[in-house]
Kinemage of the C-alpha trace (Angstrom):
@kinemage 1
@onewidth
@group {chain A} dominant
@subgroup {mainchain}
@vectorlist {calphas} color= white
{ca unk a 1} P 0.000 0.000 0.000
{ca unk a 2} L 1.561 3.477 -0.810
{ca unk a 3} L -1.387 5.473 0.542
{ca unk a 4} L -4.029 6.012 2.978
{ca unk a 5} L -6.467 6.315 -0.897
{ca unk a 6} L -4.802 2.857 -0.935
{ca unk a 7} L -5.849 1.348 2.049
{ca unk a 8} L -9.820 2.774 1.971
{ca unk a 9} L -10.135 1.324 -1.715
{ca unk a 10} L -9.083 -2.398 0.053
{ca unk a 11} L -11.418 -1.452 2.483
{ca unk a 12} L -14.046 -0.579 0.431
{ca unk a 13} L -13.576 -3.586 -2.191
{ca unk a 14} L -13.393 -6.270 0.802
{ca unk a 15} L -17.050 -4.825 2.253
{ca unk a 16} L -18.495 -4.572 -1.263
{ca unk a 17} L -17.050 -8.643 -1.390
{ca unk a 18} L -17.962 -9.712 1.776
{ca unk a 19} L -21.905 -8.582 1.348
{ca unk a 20} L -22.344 -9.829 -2.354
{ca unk a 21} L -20.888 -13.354 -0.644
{ca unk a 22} L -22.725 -12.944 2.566
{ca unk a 23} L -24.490 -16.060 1.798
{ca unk a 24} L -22.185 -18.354 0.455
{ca unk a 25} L -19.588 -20.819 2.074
{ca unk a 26} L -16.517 -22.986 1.792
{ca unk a 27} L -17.655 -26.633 0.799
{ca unk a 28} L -14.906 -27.856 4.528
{ca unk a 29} L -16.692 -28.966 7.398
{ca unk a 30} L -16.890 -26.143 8.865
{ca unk a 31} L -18.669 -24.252 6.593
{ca unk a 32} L -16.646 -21.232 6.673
{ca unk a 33} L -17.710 -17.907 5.009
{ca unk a 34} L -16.496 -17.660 1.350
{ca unk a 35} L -14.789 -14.294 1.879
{ca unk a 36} L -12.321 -15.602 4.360
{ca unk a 37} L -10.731 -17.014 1.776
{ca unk a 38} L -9.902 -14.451 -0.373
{ca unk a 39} L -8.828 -12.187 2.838
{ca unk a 40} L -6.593 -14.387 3.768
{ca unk a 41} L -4.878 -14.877 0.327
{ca unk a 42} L -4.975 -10.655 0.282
{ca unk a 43} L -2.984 -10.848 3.686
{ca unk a 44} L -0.269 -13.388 2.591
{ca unk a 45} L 0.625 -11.382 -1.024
{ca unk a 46} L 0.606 -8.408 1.426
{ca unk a 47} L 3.273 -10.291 3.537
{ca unk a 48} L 5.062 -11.438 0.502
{ca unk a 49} L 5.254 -7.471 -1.093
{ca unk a 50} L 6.626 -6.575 1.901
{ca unk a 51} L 9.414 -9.150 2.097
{ca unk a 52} L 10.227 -7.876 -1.083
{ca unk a 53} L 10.253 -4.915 -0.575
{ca unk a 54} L 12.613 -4.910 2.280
{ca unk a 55} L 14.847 -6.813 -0.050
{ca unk a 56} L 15.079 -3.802 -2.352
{ca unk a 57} L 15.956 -1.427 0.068
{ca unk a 58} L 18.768 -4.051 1.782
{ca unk a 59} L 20.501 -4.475 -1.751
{ca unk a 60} L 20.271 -0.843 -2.003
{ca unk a 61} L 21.636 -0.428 1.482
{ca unk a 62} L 24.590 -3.073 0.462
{ca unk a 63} L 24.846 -1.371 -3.208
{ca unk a 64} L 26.486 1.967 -1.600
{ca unk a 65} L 28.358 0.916 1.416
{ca unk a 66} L 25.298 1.470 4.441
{ca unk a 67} L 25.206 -2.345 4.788
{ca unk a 68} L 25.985 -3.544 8.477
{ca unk a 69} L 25.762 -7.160 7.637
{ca unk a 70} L 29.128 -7.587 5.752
């Protein structure tokens, strides 16, 4: 995310999801709410971007001499 406008348009798309799948669920036991899903797979590519992004900025960091690591 690079912006508050960012974060209210995931907002906004994940309510607009979750009430036009308010009445469907998984097919596992437990029945769980369809939009789970998809929030969950939104959280992990968050958590990958940000790995990756860190990476940038260490080889930058290593790139011109502001690396402690080596």
């Amino acid at each position: 995310m690079s912006s508050l406008s960012d974060l209210a348009v995931l907002v906004e798309t994940t309510q607009f999801a979750a009430v036009a799948h308010r009445n469907q669920r998984r097919k596992d036991e437990a029945a769980t709410p369809y939009i789970n899903h998809p929030v969950g797979e939104s959280n992990f590519t968050n958590h990958i971007v940000t790995v990756i992004s860190l990476s940038i900025v260490f080889q930058y960091l290593c790139d011109n001499d502001l690396c402690i690591f080596t």
